[in-house]
C-alpha positions in Angstrom: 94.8 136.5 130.7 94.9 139.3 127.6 97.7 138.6 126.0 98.5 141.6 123.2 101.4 139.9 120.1 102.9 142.7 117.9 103.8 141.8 114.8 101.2 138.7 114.9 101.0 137.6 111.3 105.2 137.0 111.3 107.2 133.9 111.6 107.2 133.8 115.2 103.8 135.6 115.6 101.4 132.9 114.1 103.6 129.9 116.2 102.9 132.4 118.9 99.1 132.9 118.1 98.5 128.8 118.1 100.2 127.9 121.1 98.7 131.0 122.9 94.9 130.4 122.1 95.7 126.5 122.2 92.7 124.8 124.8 91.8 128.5 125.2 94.5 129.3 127.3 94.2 133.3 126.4 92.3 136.1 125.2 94.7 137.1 122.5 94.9 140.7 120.7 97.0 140.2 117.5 98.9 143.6 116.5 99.8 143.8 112.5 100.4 146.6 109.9 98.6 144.5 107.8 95.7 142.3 108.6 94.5 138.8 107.3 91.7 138.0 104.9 88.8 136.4 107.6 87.9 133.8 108.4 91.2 131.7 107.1 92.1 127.8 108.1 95.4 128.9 109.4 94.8 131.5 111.8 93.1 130.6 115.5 89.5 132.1 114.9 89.4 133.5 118.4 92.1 135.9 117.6 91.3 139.5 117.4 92.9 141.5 115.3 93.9 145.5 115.2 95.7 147.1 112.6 99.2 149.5 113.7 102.2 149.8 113.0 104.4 150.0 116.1 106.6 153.0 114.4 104.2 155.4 114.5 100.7 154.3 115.3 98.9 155.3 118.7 99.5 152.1 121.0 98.1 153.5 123.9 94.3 152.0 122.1 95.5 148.7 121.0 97.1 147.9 124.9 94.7 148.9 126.4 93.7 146.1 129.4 96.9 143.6 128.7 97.8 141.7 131.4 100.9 141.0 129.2 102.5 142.3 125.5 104.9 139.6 123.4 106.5 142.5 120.8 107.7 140.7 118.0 106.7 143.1 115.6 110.8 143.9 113.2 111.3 144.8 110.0 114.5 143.7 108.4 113.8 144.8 104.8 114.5 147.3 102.9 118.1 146.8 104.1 119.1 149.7 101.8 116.9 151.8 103.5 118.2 151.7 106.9 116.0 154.7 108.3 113.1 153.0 107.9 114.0 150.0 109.7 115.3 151.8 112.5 111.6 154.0 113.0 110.1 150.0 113.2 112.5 148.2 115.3 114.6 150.8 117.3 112.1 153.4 117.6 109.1 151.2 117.8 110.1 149.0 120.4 111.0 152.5 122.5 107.6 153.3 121.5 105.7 150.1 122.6 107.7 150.1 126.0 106.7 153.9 126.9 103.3 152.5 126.1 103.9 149.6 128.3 104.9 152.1 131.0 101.8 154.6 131.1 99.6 151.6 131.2 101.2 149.8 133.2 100.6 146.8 131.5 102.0 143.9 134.6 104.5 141.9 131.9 106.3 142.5 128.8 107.7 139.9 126.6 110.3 141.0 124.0 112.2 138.7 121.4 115.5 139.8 120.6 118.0 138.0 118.9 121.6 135.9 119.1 122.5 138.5 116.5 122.7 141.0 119.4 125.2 139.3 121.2 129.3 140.1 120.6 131.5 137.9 118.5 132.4 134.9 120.4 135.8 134.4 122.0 138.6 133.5 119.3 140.6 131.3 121.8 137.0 129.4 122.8 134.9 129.6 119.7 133.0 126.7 120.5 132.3 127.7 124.0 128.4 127.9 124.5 127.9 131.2 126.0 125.1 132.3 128.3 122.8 135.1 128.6 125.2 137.3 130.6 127.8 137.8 127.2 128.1 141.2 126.1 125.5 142.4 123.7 127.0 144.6 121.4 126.1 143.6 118.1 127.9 140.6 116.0 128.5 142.8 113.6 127.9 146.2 111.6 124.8 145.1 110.0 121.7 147.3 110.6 120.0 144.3 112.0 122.6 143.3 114.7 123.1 147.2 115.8 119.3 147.6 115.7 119.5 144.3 117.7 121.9 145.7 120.4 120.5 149.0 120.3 117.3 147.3 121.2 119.1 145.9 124.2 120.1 149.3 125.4 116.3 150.3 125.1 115.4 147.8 127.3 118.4 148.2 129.9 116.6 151.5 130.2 113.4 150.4 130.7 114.5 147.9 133.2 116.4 150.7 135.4 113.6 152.9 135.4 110.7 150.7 137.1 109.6 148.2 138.6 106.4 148.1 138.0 106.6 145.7 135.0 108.4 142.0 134.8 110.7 142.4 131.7 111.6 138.9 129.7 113.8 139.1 126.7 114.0 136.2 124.8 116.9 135.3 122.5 116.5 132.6 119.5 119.0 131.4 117.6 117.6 131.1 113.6 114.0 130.6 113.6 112.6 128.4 111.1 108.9 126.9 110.4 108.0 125.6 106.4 105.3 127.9 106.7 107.8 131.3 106.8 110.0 129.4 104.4 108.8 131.5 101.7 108.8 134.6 103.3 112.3 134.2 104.6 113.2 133.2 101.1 111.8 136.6 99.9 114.0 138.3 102.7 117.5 136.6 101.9 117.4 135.6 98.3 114.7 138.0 96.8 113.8 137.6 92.8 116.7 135.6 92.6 116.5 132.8 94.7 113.7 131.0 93.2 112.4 127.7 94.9 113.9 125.4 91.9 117.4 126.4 92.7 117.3 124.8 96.4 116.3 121.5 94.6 119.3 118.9 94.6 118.7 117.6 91.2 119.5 121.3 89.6 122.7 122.2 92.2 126.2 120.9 91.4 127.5 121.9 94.5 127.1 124.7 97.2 129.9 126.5 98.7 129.8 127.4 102.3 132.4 130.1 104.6 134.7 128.3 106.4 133.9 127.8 110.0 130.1 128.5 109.5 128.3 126.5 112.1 124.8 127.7 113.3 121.9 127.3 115.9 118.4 126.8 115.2 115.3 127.0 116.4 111.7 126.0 115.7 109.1 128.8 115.5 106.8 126.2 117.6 109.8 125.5 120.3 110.1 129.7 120.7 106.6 130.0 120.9 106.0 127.5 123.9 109.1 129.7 125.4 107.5 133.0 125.2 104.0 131.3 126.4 106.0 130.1 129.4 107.7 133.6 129.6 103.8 135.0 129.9 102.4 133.0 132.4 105.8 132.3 135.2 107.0 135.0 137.6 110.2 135.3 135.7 112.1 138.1 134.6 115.7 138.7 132.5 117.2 137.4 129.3 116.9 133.3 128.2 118.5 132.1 125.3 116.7 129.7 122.8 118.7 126.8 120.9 117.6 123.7 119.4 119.9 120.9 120.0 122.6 120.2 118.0 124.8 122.7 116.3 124.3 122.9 112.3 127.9 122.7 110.1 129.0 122.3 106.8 128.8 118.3 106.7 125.1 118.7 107.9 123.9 121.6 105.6 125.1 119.5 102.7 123.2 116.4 103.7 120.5 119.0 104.4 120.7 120.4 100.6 121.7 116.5 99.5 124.8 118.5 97.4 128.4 118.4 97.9 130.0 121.5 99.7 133.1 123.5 99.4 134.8 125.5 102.2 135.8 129.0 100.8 137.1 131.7 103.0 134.6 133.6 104.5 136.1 137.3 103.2 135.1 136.2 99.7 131.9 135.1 100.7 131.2 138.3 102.5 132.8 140.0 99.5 130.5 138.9 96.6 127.7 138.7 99.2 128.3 142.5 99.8 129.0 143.2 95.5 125.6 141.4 95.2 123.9 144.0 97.8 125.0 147.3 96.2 124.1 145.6 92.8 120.5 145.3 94.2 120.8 141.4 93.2 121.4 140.4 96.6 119.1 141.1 99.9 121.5 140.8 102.6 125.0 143.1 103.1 128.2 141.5 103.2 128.2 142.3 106.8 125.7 140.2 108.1 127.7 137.4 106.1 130.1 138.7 108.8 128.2 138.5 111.2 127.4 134.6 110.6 130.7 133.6 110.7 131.0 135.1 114.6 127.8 134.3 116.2 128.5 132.9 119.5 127.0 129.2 120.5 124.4 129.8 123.1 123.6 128.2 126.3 120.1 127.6 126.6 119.8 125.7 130.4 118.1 128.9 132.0 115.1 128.6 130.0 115.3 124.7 130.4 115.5 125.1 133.9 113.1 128.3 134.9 110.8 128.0 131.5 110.8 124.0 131.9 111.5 124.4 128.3 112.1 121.1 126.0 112.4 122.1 122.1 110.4 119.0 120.1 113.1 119.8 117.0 116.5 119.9 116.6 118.6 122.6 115.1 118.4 120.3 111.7 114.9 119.5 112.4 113.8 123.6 112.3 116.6 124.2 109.1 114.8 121.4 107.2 111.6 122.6 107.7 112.8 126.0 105.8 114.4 124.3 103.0 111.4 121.6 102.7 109.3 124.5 102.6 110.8 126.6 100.3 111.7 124.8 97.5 107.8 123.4 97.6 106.9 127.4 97.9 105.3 126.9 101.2 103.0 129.8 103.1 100.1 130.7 105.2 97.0 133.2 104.7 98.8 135.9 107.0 100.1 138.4 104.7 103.6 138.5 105.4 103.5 134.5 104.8 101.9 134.0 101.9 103.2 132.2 99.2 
């Protein structure tokens, strides 16, 4: 089977490249704005690569001949520049699904996110929610409405034929120590640098009350959009490692004592540090944390035959191990 992966050299792309071109499996097309240095140790050599970015490239060339597109490909920086992650993510994924369309390329894969589901229910927080919640954004961030916008795009694309099996796939955090870098880059920027997750050099960490999180491997999402390629499935399947990451766990995580502060003074120096250009992140994706619902993942255990290898606070210390020891990969977006 062709298999075409935009946004290849990511996070999730290069767990997706490796489980996709494991024992041969697929013919794999790997879709990037910017390509790797070749021949490199870290990337499956029987992956060919073409250069475009999903925003504004011709697509029509690059899927050509799929029996099946996994579009990964999302920018979330330069969150101060909001128009130009709208042209990747909203508008790209529009213009990848059009392309999809005219082609008539048999299955399309698209990750989307827990971010793009509503707040959870304030008299059931803890109820685990499945794929048939609203998805309306958590929040006013740009990345949870370009999230549920993204959701409305597909909607769309779903009512209008039925040609193509649609499979959205929606993953709690997704960590690997090889993106722990890059995701470093993304949230902390210039000022998180890897000495200052190192438990010998932090007195204490002080974490909104109520945060509690899901995680996910890259390698656990990647055997679940593998399975989402070769099944006859179609429809959303949520993604969650077990276990549900807290305060008590993140601090034996970090090996540092925590402090519960509320979470509108987290989300307001969060928000201070943004307009200073000292943070990465707005104050409203701080929001946004704080009313993620839990997610239910038995549809993909049941139709996917899905069985993460991590837990939620196996995938969270593989970021943390990885980016206080500055951990990377060859593929551009990765590299240390």
């Amino acid at each position: 089977m062709r298999v075409v992966v935009t946004g290849a050299s990511g996070n999730v792309g290069s767990a997706t490249l490796r489980e996709l071109t494991s024992e041969g499996r697929h013919d794999v097309v790997a879709v990037a704005r910017r390509l790797p240095e070749l021949p490199a140790v870290d990337v499956p050599t029987s992956v060919r690569w073409r250069s475009a970015d999903v925003g504004h490239d011709d697509l029509d060339a690059v899927l050509e001949g799929a029996d099946a597109v996994v579009h990964l490909a999302w920018k979330f920086q330069p969150t101060h520049r909001p128009e130009e992650t709208w042209q990747t993510n909203a508008v790209g994924t529009r213009r990848v699904l059009d392309a999809v369309r005219r082609l008539r390329v048999p299955k399309v894969v698209c990750v989307c996110s827990v971010a793009s589901y509503s707040p959870f229910d304030p008299a059931d927080p803890d109820r685990a929610v499945d794929e048939s919640w609203p998805t309306d954004g958590a929040s006013s961030a740009a990345y949870c409405r370009e999230k549920a916008y993204v959701e409305r795009v597909l909607d769309a694309f779903e009512a209008a034929q039925t040609e193509t099996r649609l499979v959205r796939i929606r993953p709690a955090f997704v960590f690997q120590r090889s993106a722990a870098t890059e995701q470093r880059r993304i949230f902390g920027g210039a000022l998180l640098r890897p000495w200052m997750l190192d438990s010998r050099f932090l007195p204490g960490v002080p974490l909104p009350q109520g945060l509690r999180l899901q995680a996910v491997h890259a390698e656990d999402v990647a055997r679940a959009l593998v399975a989402a390629v070769e099944r006859p499935v179609t429809g959303a399947f949520n993604l969650a490692g077990p276990g549900v990451v807290r305060r008590r766990e993140l601090g034996e995580l970090l090996g540092v004592p925590t402090v519960e502060v509320p979470g509108r003074l987290v989300s307001a120096a969060v928000n201070t540090g943004w307009l200073a250009r000292v943070v990465r992140v707005p104050g409203s994706l701080a929001d946004a944390l704080l009313v993620l619902p839990l997610m239910d993942a038995a549809r993909a255990h049941d139709e996917l035959d899905w069985r993460p290898q991590h837990t939620a606070e196996e995938a969270l210390a593989a970021f943390v191990d990885g980016a206080r020891h500055s951990a990377g990969s060859s593929l551009p977006p990765l590299r240390p």
